[in-house]
NUDRENMAR-465425 format. One line per 4 residues: number of its first residue (from 1); their letters; for each residue x, y, z of C-alpha. Coordinates in nm, 4 decimals, decimal comma. Example, Ala and Ser with C-alpha at 12.3 -4.5 7.8 and 13.67 -1.06 7.14 Angstrom:
<sites>
1	AS	1,2300:-0,4500:0,7800; 1,3670:-0,1060:0,7140
</sites>
This chain:
<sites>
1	XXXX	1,0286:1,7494:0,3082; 1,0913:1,3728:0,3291; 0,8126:1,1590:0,1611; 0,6867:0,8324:0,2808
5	XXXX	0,6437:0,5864:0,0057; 0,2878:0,3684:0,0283; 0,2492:0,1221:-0,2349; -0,0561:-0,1067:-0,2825
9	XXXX	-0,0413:-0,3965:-0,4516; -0,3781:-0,4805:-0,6157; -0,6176:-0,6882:-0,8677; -0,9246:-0,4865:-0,9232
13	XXXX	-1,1248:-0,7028:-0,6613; -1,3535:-0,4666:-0,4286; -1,1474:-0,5574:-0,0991; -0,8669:-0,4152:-0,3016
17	XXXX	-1,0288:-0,1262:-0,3791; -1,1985:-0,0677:-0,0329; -0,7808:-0,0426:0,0482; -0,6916:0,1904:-0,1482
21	XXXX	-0,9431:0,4119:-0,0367; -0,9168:0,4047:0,3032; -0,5179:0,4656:0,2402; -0,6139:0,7452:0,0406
25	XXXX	-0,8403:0,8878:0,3064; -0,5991:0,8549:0,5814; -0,2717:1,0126:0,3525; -0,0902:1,3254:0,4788
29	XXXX	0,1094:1,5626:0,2857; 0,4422:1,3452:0,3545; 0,2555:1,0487:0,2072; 0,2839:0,9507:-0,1680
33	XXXX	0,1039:0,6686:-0,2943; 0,1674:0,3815:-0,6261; -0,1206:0,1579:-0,7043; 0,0189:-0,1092:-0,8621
37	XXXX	-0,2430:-0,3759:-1,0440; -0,1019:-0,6871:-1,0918; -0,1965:-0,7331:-1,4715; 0,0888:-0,5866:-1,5866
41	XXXX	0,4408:-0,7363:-1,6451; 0,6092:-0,4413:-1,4331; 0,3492:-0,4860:-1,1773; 0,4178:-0,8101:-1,1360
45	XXXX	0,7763:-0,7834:-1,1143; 0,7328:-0,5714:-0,8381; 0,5268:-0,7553:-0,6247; 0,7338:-1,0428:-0,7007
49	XXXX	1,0505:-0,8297:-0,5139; 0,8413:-0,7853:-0,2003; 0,6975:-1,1100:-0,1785; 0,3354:-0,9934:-0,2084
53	XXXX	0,1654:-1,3555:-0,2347; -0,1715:-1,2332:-0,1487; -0,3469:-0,9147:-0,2167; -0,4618:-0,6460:-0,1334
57	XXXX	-0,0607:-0,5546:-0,0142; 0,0984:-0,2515:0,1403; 0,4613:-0,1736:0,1392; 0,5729:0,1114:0,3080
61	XXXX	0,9394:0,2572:0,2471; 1,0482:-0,0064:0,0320; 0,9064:-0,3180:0,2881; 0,5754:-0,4789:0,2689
65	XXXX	0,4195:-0,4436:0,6405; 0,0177:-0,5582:0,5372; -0,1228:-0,8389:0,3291; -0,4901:-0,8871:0,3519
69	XXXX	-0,7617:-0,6118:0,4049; -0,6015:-0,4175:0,6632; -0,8213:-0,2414:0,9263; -0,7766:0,1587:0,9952
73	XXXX	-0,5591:0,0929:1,2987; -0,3295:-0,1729:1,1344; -0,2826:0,1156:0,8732; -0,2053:0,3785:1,1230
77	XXXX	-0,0101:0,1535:1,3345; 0,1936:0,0790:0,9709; 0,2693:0,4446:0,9889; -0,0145:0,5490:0,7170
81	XXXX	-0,1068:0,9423:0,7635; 0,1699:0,9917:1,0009; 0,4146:1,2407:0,9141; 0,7832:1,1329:0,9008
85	X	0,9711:1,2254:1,2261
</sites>
């Protein structure tokens, strides 16, 4: 089965981590998930190849779709929780 790949780009702030669990509540089986703080050097690097400027951040198959706190629609609009066709 095909996954779809949710990263979220974050920096221990409690919007960021109000983010990650909602994206964790709404995951399906199809969904795997990276957390990526931005402390780190490889973090960094990474957000740096999306373009994340803000955070929290959500890239979803390789391209970020939400910067900001993203509501539970905006999430499920992105395709969050939704199995892959």
């Amino acid at each position: 089965m095909a996954q779809r790949q949710i990263e979220i780009f974050t920096a221990d702030c409690p919007l960021c981590d109000e983010t990650v669990q909602l994206v964790q509540e709404l995951t399906c089986p199809s969904c795997e998930i990276s957390i990526y703080h931005l402390q780190g050097d490889e973090s960094r690097e990474k957000a740096q190849q999306y373009g994340v400027n803000a955070v929290p951040a959500i890239a979803i198959n390789g391209t970020l779709v939400l910067t900001g706190t993203p509501s539970r629609e905006q999430l499920i609009a992105a395709g969050v929780g939704q199995p892959l066709p």
